[in-house]
PAZA-341663 format. One record per residue (C-alpha): residue number from 0; z negated, x, y. Coordinates in nm, 2 decimals, padded with zeros to 4 digits, always signed. Layout:
[rec NUM, [Z, X, Y]]
...
END
This chain:
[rec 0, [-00.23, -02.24, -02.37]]
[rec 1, [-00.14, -02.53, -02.67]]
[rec 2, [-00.36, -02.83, -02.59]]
[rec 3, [-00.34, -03.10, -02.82]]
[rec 4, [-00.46, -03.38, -02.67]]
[rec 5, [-00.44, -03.80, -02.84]]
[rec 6, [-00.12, -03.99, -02.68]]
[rec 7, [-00.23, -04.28, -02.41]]
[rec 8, [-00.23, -04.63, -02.56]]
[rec 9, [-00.28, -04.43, -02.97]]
[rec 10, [-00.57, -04.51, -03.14]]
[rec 11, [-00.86, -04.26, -03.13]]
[rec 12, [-01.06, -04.19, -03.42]]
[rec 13, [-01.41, -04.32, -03.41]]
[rec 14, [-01.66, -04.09, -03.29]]
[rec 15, [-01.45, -03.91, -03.09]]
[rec 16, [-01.53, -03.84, -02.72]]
[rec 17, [-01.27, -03.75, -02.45]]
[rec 18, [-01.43, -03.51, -02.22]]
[rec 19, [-01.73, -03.40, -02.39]]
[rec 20, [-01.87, -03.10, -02.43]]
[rec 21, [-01.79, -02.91, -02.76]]
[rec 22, [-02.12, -02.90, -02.99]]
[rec 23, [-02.18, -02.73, -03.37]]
[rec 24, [-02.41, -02.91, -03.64]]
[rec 25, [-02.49, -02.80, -03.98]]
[rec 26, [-02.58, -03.02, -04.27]]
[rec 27, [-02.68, -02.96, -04.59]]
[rec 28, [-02.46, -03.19, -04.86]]
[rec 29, [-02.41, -03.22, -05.22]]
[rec 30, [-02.14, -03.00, -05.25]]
[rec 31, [-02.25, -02.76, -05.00]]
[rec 32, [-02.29, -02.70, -04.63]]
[rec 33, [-02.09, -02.94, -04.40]]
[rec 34, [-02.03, -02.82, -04.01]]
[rec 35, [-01.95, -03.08, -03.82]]
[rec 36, [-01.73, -03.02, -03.54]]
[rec 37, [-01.70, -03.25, -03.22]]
[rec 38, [-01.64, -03.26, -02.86]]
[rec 39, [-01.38, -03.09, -02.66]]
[rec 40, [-01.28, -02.75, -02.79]]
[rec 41, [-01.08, -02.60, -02.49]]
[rec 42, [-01.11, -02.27, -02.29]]
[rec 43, [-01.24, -02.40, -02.03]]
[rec 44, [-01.54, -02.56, -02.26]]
[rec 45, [-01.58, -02.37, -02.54]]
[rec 46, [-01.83, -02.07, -02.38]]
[rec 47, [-02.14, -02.32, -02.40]]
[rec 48, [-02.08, -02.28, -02.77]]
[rec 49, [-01.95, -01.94, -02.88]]
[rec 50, [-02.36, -01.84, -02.92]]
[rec 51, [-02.44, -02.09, -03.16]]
[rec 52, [-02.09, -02.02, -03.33]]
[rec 53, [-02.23, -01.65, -03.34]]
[rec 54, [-02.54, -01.76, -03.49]]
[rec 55, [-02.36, -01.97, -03.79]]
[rec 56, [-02.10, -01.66, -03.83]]
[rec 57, [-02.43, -01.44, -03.86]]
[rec 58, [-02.62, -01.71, -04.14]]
[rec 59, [-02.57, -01.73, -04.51]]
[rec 60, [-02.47, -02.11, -04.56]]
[rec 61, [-02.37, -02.05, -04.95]]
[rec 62, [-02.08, -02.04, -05.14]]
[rec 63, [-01.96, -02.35, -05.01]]
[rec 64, [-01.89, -02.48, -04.65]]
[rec 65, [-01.65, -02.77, -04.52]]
[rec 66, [-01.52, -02.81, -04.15]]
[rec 67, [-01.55, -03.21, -04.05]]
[rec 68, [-01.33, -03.20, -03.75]]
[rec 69, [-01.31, -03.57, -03.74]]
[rec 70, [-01.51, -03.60, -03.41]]
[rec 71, [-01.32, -03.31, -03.28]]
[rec 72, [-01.16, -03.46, -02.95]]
[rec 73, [-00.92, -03.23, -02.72]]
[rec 74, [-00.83, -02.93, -02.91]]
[rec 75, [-00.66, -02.60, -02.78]]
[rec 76, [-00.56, -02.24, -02.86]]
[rec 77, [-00.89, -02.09, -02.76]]
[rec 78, [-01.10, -02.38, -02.98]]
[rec 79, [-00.88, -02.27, -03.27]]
[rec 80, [-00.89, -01.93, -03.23]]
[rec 81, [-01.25, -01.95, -03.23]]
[rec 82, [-01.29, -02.18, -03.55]]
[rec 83, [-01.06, -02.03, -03.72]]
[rec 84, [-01.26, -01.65, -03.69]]
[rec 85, [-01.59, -01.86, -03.78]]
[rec 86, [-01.37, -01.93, -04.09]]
[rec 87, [-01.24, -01.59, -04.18]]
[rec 88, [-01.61, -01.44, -04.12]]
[rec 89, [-01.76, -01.72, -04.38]]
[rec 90, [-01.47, -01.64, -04.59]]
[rec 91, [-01.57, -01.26, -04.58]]
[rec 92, [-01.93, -01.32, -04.72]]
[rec 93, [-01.79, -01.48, -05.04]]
[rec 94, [-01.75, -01.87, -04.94]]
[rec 95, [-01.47, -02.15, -05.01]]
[rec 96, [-01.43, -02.25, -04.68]]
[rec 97, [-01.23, -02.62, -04.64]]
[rec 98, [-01.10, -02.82, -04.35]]
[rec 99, [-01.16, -03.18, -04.30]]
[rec 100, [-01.05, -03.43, -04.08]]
[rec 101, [-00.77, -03.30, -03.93]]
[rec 102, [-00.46, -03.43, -03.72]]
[rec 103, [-00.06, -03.32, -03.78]]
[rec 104, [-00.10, -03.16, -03.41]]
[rec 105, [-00.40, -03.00, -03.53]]
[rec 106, [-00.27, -02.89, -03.86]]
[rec 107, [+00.05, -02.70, -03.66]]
[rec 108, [-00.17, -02.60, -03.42]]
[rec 109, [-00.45, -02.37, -03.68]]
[rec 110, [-00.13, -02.28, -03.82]]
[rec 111, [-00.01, -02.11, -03.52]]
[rec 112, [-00.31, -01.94, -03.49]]
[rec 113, [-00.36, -01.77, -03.81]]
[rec 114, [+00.02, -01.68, -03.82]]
[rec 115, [+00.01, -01.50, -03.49]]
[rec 116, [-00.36, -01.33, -03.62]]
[rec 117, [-00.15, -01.22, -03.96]]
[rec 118, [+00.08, -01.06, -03.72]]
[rec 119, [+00.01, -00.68, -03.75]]
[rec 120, [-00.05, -00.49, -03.46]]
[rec 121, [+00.14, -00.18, -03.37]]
[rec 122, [-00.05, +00.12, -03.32]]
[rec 123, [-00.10, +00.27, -03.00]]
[rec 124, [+00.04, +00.64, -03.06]]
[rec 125, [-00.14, +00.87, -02.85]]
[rec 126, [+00.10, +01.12, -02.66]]
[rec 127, [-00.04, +01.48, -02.75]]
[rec 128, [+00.00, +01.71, -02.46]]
[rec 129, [-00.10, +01.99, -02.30]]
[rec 130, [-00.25, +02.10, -01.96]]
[rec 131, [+00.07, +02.32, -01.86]]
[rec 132, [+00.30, +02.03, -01.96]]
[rec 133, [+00.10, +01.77, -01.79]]
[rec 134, [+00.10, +02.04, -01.45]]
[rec 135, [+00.53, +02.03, -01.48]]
[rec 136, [+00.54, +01.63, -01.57]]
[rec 137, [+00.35, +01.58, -01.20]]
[rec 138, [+00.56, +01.80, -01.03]]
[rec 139, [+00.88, +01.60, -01.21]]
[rec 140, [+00.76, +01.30, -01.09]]
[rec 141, [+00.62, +01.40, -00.77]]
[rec 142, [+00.94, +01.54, -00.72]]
[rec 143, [+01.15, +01.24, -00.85]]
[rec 144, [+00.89, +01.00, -00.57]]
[rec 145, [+01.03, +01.22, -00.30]]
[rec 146, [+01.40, +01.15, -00.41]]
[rec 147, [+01.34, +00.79, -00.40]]
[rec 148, [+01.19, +00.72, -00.07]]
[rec 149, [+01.44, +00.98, +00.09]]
[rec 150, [+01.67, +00.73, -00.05]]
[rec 151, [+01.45, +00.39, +00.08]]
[rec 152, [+01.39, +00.57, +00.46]]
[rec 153, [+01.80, +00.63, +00.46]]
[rec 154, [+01.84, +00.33, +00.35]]
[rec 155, [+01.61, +00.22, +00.68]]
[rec 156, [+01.86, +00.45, +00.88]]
[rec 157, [+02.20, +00.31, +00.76]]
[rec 158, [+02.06, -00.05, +00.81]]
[rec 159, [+01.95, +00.01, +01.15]]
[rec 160, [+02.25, +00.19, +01.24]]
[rec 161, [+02.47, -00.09, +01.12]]
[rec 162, [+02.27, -00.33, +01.27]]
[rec 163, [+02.30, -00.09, +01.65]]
[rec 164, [+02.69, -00.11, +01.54]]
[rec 165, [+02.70, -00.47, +01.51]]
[rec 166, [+02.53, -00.58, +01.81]]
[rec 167, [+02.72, -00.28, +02.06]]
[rec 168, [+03.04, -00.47, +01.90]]
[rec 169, [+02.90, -00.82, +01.97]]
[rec 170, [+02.90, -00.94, +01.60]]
[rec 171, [+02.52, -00.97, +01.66]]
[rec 172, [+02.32, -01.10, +02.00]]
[rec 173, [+02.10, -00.81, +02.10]]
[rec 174, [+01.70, -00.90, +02.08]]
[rec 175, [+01.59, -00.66, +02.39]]
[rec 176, [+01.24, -00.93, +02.45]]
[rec 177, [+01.16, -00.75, +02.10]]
[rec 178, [+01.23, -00.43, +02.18]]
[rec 179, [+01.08, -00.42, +02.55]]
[rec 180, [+00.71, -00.55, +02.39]]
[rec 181, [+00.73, -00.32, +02.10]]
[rec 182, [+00.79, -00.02, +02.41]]
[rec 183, [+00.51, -00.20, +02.61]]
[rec 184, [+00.25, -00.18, +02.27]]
[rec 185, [+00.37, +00.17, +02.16]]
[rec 186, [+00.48, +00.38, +02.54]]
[rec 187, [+00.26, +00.20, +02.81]]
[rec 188, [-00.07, +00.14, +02.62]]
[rec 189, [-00.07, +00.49, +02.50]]
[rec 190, [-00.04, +00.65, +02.83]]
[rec 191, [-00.42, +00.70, +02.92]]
[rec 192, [-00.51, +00.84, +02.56]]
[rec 193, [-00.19, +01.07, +02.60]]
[rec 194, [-00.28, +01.16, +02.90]]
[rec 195, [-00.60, +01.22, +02.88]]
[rec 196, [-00.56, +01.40, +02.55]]
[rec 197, [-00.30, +01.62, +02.68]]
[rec 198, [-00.50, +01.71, +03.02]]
[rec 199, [-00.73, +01.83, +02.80]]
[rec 200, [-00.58, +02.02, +02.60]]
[rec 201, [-00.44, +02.24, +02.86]]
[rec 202, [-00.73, +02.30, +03.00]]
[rec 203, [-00.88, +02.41, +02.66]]
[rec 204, [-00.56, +02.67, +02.65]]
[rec 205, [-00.60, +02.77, +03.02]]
[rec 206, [-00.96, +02.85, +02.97]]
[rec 207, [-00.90, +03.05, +02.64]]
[rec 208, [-00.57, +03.23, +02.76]]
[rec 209, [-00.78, +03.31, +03.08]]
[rec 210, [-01.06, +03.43, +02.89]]
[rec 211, [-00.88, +03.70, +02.66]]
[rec 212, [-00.63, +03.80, +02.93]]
[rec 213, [-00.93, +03.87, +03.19]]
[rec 214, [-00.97, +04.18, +02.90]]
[rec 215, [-00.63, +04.35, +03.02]]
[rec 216, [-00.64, +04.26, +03.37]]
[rec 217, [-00.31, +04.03, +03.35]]
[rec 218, [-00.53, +03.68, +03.41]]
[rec 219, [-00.23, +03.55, +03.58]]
[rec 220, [+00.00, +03.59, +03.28]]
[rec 221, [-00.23, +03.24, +03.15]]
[rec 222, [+00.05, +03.05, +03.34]]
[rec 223, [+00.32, +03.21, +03.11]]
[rec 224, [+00.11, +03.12, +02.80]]
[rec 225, [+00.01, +02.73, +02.91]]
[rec 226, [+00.38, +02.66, +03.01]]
[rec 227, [+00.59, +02.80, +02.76]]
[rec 228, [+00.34, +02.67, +02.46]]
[rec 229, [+00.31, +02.32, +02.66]]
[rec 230, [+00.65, +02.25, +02.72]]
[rec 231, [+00.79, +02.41, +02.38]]
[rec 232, [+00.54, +02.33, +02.10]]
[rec 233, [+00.23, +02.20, +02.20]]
[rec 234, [+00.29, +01.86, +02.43]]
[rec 235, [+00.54, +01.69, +02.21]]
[rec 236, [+00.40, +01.79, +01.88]]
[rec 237, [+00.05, +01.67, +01.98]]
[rec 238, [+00.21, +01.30, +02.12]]
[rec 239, [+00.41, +01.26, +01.80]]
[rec 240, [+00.07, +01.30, +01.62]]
[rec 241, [-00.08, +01.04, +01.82]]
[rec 242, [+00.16, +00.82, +01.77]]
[rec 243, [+00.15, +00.87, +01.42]]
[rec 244, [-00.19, +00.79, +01.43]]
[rec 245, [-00.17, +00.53, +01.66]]
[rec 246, [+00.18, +00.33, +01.64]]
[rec 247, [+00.25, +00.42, +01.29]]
[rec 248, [-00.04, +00.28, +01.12]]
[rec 249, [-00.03, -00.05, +01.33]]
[rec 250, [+00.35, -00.07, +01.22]]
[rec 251, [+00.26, -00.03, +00.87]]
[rec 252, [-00.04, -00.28, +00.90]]
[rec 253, [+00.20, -00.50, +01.08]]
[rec 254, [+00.46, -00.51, +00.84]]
[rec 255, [+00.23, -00.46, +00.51]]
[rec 256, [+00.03, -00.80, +00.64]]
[rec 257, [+00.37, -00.96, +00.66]]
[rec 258, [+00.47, -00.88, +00.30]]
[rec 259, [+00.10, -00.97, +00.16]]
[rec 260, [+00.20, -01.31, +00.32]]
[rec 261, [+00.54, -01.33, +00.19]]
[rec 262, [+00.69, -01.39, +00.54]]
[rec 263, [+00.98, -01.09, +00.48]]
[rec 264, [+01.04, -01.32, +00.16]]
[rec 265, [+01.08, -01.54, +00.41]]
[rec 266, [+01.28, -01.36, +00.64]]
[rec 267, [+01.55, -01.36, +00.33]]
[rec 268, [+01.55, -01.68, +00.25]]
[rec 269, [+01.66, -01.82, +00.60]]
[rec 270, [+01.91, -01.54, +00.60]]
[rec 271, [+01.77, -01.28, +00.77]]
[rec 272, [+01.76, -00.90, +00.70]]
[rec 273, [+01.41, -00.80, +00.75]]
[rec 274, [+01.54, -00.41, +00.86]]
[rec 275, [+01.72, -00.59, +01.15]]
[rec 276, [+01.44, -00.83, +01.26]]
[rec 277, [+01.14, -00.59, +01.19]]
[rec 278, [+01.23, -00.20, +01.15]]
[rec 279, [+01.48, -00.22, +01.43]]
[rec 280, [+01.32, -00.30, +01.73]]
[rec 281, [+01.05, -00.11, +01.65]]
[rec 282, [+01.26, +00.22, +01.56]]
[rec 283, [+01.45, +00.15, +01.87]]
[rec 284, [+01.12, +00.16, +02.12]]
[rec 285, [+00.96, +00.45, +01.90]]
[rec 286, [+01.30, +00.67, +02.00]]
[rec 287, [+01.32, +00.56, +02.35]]
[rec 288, [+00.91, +00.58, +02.45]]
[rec 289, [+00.80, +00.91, +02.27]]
[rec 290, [+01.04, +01.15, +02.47]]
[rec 291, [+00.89, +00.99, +02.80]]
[rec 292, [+00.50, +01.04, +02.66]]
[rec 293, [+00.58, +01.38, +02.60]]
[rec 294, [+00.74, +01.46, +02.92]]
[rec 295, [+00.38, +01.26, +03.05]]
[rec 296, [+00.18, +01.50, +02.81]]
[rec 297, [+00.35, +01.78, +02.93]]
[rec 298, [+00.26, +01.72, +03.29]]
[rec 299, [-00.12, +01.62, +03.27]]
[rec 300, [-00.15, +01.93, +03.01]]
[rec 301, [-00.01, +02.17, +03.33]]
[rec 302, [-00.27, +01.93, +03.56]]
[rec 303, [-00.57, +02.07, +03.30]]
[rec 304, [-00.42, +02.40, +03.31]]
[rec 305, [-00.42, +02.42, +03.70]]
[rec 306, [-00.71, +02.28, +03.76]]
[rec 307, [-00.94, +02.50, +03.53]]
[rec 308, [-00.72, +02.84, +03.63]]
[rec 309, [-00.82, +02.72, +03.96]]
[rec 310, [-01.18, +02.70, +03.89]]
[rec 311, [-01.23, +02.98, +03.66]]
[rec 312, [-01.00, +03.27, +03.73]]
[rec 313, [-00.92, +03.16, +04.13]]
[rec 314, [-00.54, +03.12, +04.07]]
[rec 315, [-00.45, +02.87, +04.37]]
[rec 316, [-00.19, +02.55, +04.26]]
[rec 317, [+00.04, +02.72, +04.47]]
[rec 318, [+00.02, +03.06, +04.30]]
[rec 319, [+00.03, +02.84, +03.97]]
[rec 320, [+00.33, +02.68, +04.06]]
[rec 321, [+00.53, +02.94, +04.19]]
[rec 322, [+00.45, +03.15, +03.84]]
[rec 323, [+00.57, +02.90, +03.63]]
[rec 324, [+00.85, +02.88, +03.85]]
[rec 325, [+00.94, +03.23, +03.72]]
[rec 326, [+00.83, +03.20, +03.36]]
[rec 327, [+01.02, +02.90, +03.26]]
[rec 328, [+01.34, +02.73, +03.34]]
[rec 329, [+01.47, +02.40, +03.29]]
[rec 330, [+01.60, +02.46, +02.90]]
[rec 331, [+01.24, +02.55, +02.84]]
[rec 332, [+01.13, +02.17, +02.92]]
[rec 333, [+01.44, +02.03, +02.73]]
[rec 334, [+01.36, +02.25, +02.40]]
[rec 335, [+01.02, +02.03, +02.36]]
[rec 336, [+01.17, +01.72, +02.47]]
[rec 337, [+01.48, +01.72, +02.26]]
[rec 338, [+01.24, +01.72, +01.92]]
[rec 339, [+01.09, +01.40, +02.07]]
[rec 340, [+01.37, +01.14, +01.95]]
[rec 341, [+01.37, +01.25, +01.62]]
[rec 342, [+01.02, +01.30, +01.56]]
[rec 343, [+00.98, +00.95, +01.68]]
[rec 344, [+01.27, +00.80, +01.40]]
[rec 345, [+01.04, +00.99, +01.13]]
[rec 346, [+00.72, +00.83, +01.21]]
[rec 347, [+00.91, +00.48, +01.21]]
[rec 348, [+01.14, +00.54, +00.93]]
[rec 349, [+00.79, +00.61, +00.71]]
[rec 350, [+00.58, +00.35, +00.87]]
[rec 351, [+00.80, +00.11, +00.84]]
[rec 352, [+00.89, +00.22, +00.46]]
[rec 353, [+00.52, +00.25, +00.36]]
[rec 354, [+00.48, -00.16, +00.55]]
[rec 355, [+00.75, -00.23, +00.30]]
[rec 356, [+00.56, -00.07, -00.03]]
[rec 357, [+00.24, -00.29, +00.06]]
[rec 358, [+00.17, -00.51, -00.25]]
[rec 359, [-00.08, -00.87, -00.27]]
[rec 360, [-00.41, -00.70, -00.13]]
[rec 361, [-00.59, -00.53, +00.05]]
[rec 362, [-00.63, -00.23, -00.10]]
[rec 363, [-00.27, -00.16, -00.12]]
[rec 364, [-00.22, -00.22, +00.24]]
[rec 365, [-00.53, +00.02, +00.31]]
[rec 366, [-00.35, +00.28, +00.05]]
[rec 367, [-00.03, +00.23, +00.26]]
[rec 368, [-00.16, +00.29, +00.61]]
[rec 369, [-00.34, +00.59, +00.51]]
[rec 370, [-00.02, +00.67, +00.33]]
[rec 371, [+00.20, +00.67, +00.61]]
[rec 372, [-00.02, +00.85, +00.90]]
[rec 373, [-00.03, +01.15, +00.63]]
[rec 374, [+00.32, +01.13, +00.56]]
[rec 375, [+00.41, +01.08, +00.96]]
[rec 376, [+00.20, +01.39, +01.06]]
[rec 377, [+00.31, +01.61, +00.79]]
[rec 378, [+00.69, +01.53, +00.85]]
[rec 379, [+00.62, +01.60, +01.20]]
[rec 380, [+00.47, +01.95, +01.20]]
[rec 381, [+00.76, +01.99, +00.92]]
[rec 382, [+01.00, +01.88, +01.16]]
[rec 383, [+00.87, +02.13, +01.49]]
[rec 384, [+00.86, +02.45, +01.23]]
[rec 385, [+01.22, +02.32, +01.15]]
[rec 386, [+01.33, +02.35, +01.51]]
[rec 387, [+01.11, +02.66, +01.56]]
[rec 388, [+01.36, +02.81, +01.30]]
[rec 389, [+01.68, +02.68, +01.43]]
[rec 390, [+01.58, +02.83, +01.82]]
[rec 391, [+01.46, +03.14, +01.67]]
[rec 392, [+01.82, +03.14, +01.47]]
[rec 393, [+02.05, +03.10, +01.81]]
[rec 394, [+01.77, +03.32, +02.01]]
[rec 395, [+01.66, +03.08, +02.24]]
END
């Protein structure tokens, strides 16, 4: 904004106010009408008079009208701006409008202003499309969005897997205080709601298995059904979702909060890579703690199982026990648990990419969060189909 304020120590013209507020006065001469102009004409000023500038853009003042801008004191872009439209509207109805009392600064300054509004405008050309192309340009650009954050979250991946190689090689001193609280937040606080979630669930399956085999008269083939789908499918894919939900969001907040602060700015400056200080240790607890909540899941789910087959169809522990024995082996517990590692790098890969998208507010890091639990859950259940197709492929 051009502010043309006097020079200390030059001399002032009479009449002329520093700090005042801007003001409009009319008077009727013997050439015509005279407006006088005084006060501070600035942005931050000028609002208390744009009304009574409407009201003498609005009046017939004749064929003559003069602008004394001797008392005019601090003058800027928004002042002239506005004087010189009060002009151009007078100008319009048929008068000789004429300038008075003005400065060099001044002078350069209305002539800024009425050069830029003699600058033509170029038109806004409206893109003419159609429904079906509009349907294909989403898809092309939902489908270029997907490319590019593949690329960020392998980006993620290579960063944190040179960072692993440089501190195994002892370029780089290993930060394990990080990575054992980030295990203790994300593995030991979730226990209960795992737990609990899990014990639950079994029992749920138990009871419905129970019910619709009780039809055929092969109750105890409920085992079979609660420990293959618990060990296989249903324990780990139901932890990763938590932990979505749960560890993924707060890593995204986390992070997100960080950048809304400029602290990863920060993080570069001092010469440190934000992947290494804030992904990795993170990623790192994420791989190590979901594989041991869903070997935890999987156990309280068979503790819901047993205890409701016990209570509703009379099947003893021991009885329970010794058909699971037969039903499943020990590949059956690795086939869930071997998902577990990389669900867990998915939901940190996206938390942590989504932390890293959040903008200045809090909108975006709202937009973000919710952003990455979606994306975390749906990769997940993507993921488990995946490896429901590759054991169905070798016939496992």
């Amino acid at each position: 904004m051009l502010d043309t304020p006097h020079p200390e120590g030059a001399p002032k013209k009479e009449g002329r106010p520093d700090g005042a507020s801007p003001s409009l006065e009319a008077e009727k001469g013997k050439g015509g009408v005279v407006l006088h102009f005084s006060g501070d004409w600035l942005a931050r000023t000028i609002g208390h008079v744009e009304s009574v500038v409407d009201e003498t853009r609005k009046a017939d003042l004749g064929k003559s009208v003069t602008f004394d801008l001797s008392s005019v004191g601090r003058l800027d872009t928004s002042g002239a701006l506005l004087m010189e439209r009060l002009q151009r509207a007078l100008a319009e109805k048929g008068a000789e409008v004429r300038s008075e009392g003005l400065g060099d600064a001044e002078t350069k300054l209305f002539g800024a202003v009425r050069k830029a509004m003699d600058t033509p405008r170029p038109e806004t050309k409206t893109k003419k499309t159609s429904a079906i192309a509009d349907f294909f340009a989403a898809i092309g650009a939902n489908v270029f969005a997907v490319g590019r954050e593949t690329m960020m979250g392998l980006n993620i991946v290579g960063a944190s897997l040179y960072g692993a190689g440089r501190r195994i090689t002892g370029k780089q001193s290993w930060r394990p205080a990080a990575i054992v609280s980030q295990m203790d937040r994300m593995g030991v606080r979730a226990v209960p709601i795992i737990a609990l979630m899990s014990f639950l669930i079994g029992a749920v399956i138990a009871q419905q298995g129970a019910f619709q085999l009780r039809n055929f008269g092969a109750e105890i083939f409920v085992v079979d059904l609660v420990g293959i789908l618990q060990l296989r499918e249903i324990g780990v894919l139901l932890t990763a979702i938590m932990i979505a939900g749960r560890s993924g969001s707060a890593i995204t907040a986390e992070i997100g909060s960080m950048r809304m602060r400029e602290e990863v700015d920060a993080l570069q400056v001092i010469g440190l890579n934000p992947i290494g200080v804030l992904v990795f240790p993170r990623l790192v607890a994420l791989t190590i703690v979901l594989p041991l909540l869903a070997f935890i899941a999987d156990i309280a789910g068979l503790l819901g199982a047993i205890v409701v087959t016990w209570i509703y169809s009379g099947i003893t522990p021991d009885a329970f026990i010794t058909r699971m024995r037969s039903a499943i082996d020990i590949g059956t517990v690795f086939a869930g648990l071997i998902k577990a590692p990389f669900m867990a790098i998915v939901i940190g890969v996206v938390a942590s990419l989504e932390g890293l998208k959040v903008g200045g507010s809090a909108e975006s890091l709202g937009r973000h969060v919710t952003a990455s639990v979606v994306k975390s859950i749906f990769l997940v259940i993507l993921l488990d189909a995946v490896f429901a197709i590759f054991y169905a492929a070798i016939g496992y």
